[in-house]
C-alpha positions in Angstrom: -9.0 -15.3 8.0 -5.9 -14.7 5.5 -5.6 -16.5 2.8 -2.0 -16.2 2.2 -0.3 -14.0 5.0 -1.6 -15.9 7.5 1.1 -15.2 10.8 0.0 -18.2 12.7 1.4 -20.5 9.5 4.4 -18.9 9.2 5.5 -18.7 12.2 5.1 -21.7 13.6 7.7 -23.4 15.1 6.2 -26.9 16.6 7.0 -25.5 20.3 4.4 -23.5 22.4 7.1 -23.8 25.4 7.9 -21.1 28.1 11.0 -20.9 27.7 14.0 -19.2 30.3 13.5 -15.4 30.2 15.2 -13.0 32.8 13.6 -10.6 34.6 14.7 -7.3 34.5 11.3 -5.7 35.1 8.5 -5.6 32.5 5.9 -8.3 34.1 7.3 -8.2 37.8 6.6 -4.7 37.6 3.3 -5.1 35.9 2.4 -7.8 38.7 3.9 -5.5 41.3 2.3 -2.7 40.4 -1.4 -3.9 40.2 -1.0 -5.2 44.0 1.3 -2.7 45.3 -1.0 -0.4 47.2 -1.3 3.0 45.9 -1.5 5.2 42.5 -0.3 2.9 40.0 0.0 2.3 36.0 -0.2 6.3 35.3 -3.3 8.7 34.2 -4.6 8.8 30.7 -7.5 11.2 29.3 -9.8 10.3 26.5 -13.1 10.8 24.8 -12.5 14.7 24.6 -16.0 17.2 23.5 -15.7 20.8 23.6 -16.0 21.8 26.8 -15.5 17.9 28.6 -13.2 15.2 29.1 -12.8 12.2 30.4 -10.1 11.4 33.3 -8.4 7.8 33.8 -6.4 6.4 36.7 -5.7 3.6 39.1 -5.4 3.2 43.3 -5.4 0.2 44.6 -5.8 0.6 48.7 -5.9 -2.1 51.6 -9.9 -1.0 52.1 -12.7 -2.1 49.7 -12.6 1.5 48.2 -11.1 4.8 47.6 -11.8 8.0 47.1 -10.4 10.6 45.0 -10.7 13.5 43.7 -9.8 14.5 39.8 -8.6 18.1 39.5 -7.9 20.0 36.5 -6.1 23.3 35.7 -4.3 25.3 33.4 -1.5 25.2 34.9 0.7 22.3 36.2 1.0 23.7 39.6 -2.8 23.6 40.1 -2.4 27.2 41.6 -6.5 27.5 40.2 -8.6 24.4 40.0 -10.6 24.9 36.8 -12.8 21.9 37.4 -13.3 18.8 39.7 -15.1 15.7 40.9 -15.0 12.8 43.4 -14.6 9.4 42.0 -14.0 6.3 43.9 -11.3 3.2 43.3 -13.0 -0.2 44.0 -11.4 -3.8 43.6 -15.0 -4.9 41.8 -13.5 -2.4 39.4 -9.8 -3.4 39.4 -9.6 -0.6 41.5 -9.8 1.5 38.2 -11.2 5.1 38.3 -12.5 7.3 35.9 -14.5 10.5 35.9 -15.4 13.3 32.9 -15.1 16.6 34.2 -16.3 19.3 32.3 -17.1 22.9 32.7 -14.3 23.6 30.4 -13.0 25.8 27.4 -12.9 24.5 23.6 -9.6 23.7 22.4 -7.5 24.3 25.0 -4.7 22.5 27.1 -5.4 21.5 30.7 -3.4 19.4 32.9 -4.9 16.9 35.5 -4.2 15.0 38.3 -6.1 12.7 41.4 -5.6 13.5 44.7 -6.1 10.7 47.8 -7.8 10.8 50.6 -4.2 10.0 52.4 -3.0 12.9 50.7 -1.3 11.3 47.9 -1.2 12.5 44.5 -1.4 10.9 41.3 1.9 11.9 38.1 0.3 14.5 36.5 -1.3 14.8 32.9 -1.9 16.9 30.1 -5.2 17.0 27.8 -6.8 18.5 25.2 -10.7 19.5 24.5 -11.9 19.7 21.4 -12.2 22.8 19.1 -15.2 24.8 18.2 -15.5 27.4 15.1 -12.7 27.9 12.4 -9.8 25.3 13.2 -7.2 25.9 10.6 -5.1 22.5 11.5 -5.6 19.2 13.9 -2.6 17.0 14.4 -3.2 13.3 15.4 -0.8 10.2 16.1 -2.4 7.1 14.6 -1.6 4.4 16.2 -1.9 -0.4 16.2 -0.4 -3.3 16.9 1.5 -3.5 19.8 2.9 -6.2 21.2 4.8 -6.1 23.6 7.0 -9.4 23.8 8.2 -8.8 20.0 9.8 -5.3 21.1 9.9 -2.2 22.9 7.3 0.2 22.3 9.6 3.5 20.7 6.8 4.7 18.7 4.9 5.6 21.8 8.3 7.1 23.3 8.6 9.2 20.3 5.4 10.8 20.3 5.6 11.2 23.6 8.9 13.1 23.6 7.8 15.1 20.7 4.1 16.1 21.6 4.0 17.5 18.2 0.2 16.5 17.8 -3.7 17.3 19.4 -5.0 13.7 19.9 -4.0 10.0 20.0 -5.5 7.7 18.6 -5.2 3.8 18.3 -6.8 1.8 16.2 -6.6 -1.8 17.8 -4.6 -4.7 18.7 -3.7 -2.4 21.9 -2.5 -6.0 23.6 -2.8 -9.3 22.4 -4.0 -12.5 23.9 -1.6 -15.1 23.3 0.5 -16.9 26.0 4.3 -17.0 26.4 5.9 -18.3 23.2 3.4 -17.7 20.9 3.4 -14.5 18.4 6.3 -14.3 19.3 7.7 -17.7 19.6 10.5 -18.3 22.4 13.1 -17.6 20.7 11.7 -14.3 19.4 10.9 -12.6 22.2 13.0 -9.8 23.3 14.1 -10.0 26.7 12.7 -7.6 29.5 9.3 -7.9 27.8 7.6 -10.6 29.3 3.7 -10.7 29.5 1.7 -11.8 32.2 -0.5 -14.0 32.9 1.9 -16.8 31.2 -1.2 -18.6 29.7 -3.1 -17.5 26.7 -6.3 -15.4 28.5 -9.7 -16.2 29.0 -10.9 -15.4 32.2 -11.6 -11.4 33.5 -8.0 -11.9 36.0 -6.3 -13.0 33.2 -7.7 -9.9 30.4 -7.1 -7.5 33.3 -3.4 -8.8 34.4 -2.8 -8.8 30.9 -3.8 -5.3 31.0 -1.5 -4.5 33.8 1.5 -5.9 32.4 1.3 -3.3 29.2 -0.1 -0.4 31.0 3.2 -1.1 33.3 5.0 0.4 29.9 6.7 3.9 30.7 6.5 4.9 27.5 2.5 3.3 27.3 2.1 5.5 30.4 4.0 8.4 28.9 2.0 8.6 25.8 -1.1 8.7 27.9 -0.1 10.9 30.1 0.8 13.4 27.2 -2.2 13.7 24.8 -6.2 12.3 24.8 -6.4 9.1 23.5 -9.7 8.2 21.4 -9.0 4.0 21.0 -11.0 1.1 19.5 -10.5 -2.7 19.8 -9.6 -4.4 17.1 -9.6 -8.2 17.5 -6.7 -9.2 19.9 -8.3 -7.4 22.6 -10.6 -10.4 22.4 -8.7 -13.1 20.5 -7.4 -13.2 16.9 -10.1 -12.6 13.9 -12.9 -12.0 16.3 -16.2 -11.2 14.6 -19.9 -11.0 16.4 -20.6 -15.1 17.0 -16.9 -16.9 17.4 -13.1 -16.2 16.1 -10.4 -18.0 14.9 -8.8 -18.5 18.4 -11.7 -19.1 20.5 -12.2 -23.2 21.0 -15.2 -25.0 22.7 -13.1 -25.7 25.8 -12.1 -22.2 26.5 -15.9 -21.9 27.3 -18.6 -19.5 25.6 -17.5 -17.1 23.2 -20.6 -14.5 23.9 -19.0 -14.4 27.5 -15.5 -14.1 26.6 -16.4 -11.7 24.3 -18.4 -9.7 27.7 -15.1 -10.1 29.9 -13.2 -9.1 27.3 -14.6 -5.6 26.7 -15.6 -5.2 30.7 -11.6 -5.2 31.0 -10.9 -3.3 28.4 -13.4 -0.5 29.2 -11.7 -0.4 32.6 -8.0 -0.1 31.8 -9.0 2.1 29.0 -9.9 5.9 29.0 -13.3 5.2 27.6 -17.0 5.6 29.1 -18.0 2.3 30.8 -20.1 -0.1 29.1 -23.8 0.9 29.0 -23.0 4.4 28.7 -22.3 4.6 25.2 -22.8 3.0 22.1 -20.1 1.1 20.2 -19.5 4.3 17.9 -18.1 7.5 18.5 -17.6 11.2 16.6 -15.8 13.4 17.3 -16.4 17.1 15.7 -13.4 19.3 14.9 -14.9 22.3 14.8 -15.3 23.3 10.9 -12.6 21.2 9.8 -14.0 17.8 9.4 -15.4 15.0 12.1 -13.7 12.1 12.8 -15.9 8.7 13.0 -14.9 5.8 14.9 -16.5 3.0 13.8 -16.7 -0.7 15.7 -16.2 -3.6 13.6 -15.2 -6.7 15.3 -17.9 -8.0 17.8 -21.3 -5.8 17.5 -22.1 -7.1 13.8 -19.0 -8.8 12.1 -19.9 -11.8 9.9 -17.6 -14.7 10.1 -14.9 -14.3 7.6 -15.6 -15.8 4.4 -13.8 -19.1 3.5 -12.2 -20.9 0.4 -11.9 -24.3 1.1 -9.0 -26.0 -0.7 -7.9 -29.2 0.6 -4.5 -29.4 1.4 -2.6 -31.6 -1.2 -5.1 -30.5 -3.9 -4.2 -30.8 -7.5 -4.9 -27.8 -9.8 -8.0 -28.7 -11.3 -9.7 -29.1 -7.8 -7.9 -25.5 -6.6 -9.4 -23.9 -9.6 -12.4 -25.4 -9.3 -12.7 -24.3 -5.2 -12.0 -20.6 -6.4 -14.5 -20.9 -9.2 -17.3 -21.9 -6.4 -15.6 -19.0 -3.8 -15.9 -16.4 -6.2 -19.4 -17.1 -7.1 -20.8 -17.5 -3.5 -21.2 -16.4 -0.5 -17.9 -14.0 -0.5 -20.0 -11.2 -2.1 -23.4 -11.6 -0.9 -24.9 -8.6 0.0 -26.0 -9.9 3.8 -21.9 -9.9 4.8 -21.7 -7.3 6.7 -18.9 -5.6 9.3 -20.7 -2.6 10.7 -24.0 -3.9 10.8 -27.1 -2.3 9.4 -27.4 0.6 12.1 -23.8 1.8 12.8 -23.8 1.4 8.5 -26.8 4.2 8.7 -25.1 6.2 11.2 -22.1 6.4 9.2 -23.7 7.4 6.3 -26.1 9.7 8.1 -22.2 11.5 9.7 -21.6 11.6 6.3 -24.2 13.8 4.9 -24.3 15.9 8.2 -19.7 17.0 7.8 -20.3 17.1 4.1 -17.4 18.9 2.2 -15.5 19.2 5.4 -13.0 16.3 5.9 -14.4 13.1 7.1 -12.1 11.3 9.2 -13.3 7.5 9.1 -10.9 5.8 12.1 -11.6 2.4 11.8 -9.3 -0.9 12.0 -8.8 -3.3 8.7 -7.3 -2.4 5.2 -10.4 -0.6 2.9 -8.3 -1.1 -0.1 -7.9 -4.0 -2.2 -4.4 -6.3 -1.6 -4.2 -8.9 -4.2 -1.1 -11.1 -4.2 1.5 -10.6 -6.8 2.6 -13.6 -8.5 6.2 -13.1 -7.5 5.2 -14.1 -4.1 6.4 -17.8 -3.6 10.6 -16.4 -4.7 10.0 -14.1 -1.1 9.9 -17.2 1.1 13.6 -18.3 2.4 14.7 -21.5 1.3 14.1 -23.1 5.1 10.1 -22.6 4.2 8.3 -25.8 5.0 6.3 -27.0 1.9 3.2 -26.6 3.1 3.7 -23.3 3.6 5.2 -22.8 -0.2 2.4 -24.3 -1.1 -0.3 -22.1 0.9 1.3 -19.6 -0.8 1.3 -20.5 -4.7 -1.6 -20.7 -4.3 -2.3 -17.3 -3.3 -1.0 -16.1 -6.6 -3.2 -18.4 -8.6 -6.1 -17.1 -6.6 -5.1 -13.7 -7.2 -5.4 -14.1 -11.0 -9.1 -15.4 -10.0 -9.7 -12.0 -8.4 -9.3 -12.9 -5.0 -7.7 -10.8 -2.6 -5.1 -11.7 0.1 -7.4 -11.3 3.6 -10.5 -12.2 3.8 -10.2 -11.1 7.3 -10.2 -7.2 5.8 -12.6 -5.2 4.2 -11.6 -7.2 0.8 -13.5 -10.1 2.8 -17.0 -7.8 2.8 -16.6 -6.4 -0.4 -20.7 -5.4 -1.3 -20.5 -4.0 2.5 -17.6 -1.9 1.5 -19.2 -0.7 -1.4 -22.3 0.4 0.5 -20.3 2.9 2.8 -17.9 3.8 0.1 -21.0 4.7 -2.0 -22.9 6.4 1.1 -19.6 9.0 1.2 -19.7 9.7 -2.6 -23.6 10.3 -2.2 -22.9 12.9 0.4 -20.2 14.6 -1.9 -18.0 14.0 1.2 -13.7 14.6 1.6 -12.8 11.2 3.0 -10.2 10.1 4.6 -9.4 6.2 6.0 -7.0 6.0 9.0 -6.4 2.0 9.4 -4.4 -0.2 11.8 -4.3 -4.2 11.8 -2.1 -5.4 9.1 1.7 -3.9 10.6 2.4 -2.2 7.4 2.2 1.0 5.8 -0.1 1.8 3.2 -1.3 4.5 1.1 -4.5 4.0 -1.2 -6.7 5.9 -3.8 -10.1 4.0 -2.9 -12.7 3.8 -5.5 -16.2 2.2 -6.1 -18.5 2.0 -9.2 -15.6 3.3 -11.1 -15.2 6.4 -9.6 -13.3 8.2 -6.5 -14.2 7.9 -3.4 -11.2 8.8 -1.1 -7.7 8.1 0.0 -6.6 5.6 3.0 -4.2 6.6 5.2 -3.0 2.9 6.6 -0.4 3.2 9.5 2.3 0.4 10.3 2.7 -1.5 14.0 4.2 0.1 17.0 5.8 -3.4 17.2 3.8 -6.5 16.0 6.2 -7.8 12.8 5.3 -7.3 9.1 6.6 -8.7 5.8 9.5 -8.3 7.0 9.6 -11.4 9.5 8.1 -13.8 6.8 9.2 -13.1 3.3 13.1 -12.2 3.9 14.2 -13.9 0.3 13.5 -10.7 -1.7 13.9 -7.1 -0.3 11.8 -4.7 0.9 11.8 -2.4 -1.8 11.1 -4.8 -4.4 8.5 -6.2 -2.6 6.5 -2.8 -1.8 7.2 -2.6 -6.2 5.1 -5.7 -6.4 2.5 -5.2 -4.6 1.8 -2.0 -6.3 1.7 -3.2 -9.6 -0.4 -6.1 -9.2 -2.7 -3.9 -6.9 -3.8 -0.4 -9.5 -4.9 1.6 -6.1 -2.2 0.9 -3.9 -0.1 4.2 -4.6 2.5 3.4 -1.6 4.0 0.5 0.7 6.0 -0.1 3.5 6.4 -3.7 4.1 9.7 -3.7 7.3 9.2 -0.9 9.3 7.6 -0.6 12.4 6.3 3.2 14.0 3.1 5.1 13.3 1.5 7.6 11.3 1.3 11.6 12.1 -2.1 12.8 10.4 -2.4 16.4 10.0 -5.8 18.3 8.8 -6.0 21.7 7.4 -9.0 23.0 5.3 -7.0 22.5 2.6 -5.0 19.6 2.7 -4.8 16.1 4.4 -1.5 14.7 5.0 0.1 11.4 6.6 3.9 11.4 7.8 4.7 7.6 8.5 7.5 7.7 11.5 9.7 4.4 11.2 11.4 3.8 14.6 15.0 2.7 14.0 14.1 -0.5 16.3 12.1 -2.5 18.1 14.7 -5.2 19.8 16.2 -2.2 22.3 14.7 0.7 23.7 15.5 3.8 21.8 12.6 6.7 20.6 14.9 7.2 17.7 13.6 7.4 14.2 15.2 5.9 10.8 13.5 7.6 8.9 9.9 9.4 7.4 7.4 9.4 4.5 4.6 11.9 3.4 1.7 11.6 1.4 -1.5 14.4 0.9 -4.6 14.8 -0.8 -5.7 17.7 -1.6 -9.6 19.0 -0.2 -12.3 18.2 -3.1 -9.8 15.7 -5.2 -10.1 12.5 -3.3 -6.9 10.9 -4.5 -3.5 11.1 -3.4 -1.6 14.0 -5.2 
């Protein structure tokens, strides 16, 4: 939960209505497309290795099943068929297939495709394996936050056009749950980029039409289709602030969360290119040969403690706020048993750490490490049309910054003796870290620290298309905004509060370095960019230089 920030406050509106939208294709296609018989929705590769990869498509077919048959090549004409393997299409299964071939080379392109029993054939892809040995550079597109009824997704058409990277990978929030006219509200939506079902969802139809109606996307399906893509949910793939018994959006009448949570992930693990559930455990690495190792961590349903909460009535004078932050401070916000990881993916973490050591660790992993307090400028932000309670949820975020408390509790600033333990576990192992992060729709750049002393940098990427600062806090600018937040916050070196896009991440053995991309819109669909920024750190200093 967010103390101040909190999107679901400021954006509401009083209406949860439908509203008129017209059609020019983004859900009729979606709902076309996942009953129109045939290859549908694209191919997509993901959870590369060295000499393996994993293959993604779907067929839907009048019979129960279908099979097909994944090929791949060096060569898009498929003149020599490197590898291949039969996998079948059932409806139990959203007539999703997927299949990992292997049998092939490190670090080299393939392309891909599925071929029908009817003699139809899938669009084709492209892929990557992973490298072995000396790797002088690696390349990744970081990618959260897209949804789809606020804009267009440009920052997928631009890295797909460009292709100037090894790997994808997104970080969470790859759809979001809501129903029509909420996040965005009616009159934000931009046409052509209606969701289906209408409803919020709940049940496995509505996750997997929901599904459908974003991977119905060109430029989704042309990302995919271009580069592996290693992804992890975030909470919107389930409902908002998720953690391991309940969430913030999950009511007693929308039935049991422990099942929602099941359906949830069974649907995502199908229209994803990830190993089905069972197969693998909620953590991945991924070794890049003697460059580093990238760990993907889980940190919404496995292990997640419920958010930590500072009750203030509403209405309160300022002796009873202080007095509520006085009792938050000293309880259970920094009690050792908070956790986000939980106890074993927290050992296997720092375990990875010892094992790359002084190569770079890449930790890919969803919510802001770094600390966000809220600077006291904060209430002049709001327009003048802000509703009071509102104003007022927000003073008093600035008094509780003075207090030491930090903006989202939702974040790692919410788990702050967890953080610590894994921030400590990388500065036992002497280990180069680096923190890619999704989930808050701006760009960040921090110099982390614990017990005093360094401990890495965070790389923090902004939304494809989910809105930032920007939408809420329009009566100051952007600039003086990002100049506040960085002098009330000592580690924040860099902000980007307005601008959607993602971040290019680029590894050599001596340097890591993040190039935010800032698409020039969301509202129409254009790849073009407005503009770039670039920030390193160089191998042994762990700080931004």
């Amino acid at each position: 939960m967010t103390i101040v920030f909190d999107r679901r406050l400021l954006l509401k509106t009083g209406t949860l209505g439908l509203g008129a939208f017209s059609l020019p294709g983004g859900a009729l296609a979606a709902m076309q497309a996942a009953l129109t018989p045939g290859f549908s929705h694209g191919v997509a590769s993901g959870e590369p290795g060295p000499d393996s990869i994993l293959l993604w498509t779907r067929f839907v077919a009048e019979q129960s099943e279908t099979r097909l048959i994944a090929e791949i090549s060096e060569t898009p004409d498929f003149r020599k068929i490197l590898s291949a393997a039969e996998v079948r299409a059932t409806p139990a299964r959203d007539h999703i297939a997927k299949v990992v071939l292997g049998g092939l080379s490190p670090g080299q392109r393939y392309h891909y495709r599925f071929v029908a029993a009817n003699g139809s054939v899938s669009p084709t892809g492209q892929t990557r394996t992973l490298p072995t040995g000396r790797v002088d550079r690696c390349r990744m597109a970081v990618f959260s936050c897209s949804n789809m009824p606020f804009g267009w997704f440009n920052a997928y058409a631009h890295a797909a056009q460009v292709g100037d990277f090894d790997l994808a990978l997104h970080l969470g929030d790859y759809i979001y749950e809501y129903q029509r006219g909420n996040y965005p509200s009616t009159k934000d939506a931009v046409a052509g980029r209606l969701i289906e079902p209408a409803n919020e969802i709940v049940s496995l139809a509505d996750y997997r039409l929901r599904y459908a109606s974003y991977r119905a996307d060109p430029d989704l399906q042309a990302l995919h289709a271009r580069v592996p893509m290693l992804c992890m949910w975030d909470d919107h793939e389930f409902t908002n602030d998720a953690y391991a018994d309940g969430a913030q959006n999950h009511q007693p009448h929308e039935g049991d969360w422990q099942m929602r949570k099941r359906i949830a992930e069974q649907a995502w693990r199908e229209w994803m290119p990830v190993r089905d559930l069972g197969d693998t455990p909620y953590w991945s690495s991924y070794r890049l040969g003697d460059l580093g190792e990238i760990f993907l961590t889980e940190s919404r349903i496995s292990a997640r403690s419920k958010p930590a909460e500072m009750d203030v009535p509403r209405g309160a004078d300022s002796a009873a706020t202080m007095a509520a932050m006085k009792d938050f401070v000293s309880g259970d916000w920094q009690s050792p048993a908070r956790t986000m990881l939980g106890e074993a993916q927290e050992k296997w973490l720092a375990d990875g750490f010892g094992r790359t050591g002084k190569s770079w660790n890449i930790w890919a992993q969803q919510t802001i490490m770094g600390t966000v307090r809220q600077p006291e400028d904060t209430p002049n932000w709001l327009p003048p049309e802000t509703p009071a309670f509102i104003r007022q949820r927000v003073a008093r975020g600035a008094i509780a910054a003075k207090a030491g408390i930090p903006t989202s509790l939702d974040a790692w600033d919410g788990y702050p003796i967890a953080r610590a333990r894994s921030l400590g576990a990388a500065q036992q192992a002497n280990a180069d870290l680096i923190v890619l992060t999704g989930d808050s729709h701006n760009g960040w750049a921090f110099d982390l620290s614990n017990d005093g002393k360094r401990a890495g940098v965070e790389f923090a990427g902004q939304s494809v298309s989910s809105p930032g600062y920007e939408a809420y806090f329009t009566g100051a600018s952007p600039q003086s905004i990002a100049n506040a937040l960085r002098q009330t916050n000592p580690g924040l070196k860099w902000a980007d509060t307005s601008r959607r896009g993602y971040m290019l991440v680029e590894l050599t053995p001596d340097r890591a370095t993040s190039e935010w991309r800032f698409v020039e819109t969301v509202k129409e669909r254009t790849p073009r960019l407005s503009g770039l920024h670039r920030m390193s750190a160089e191998k042994g200093r762990r700080q931004l230089g």
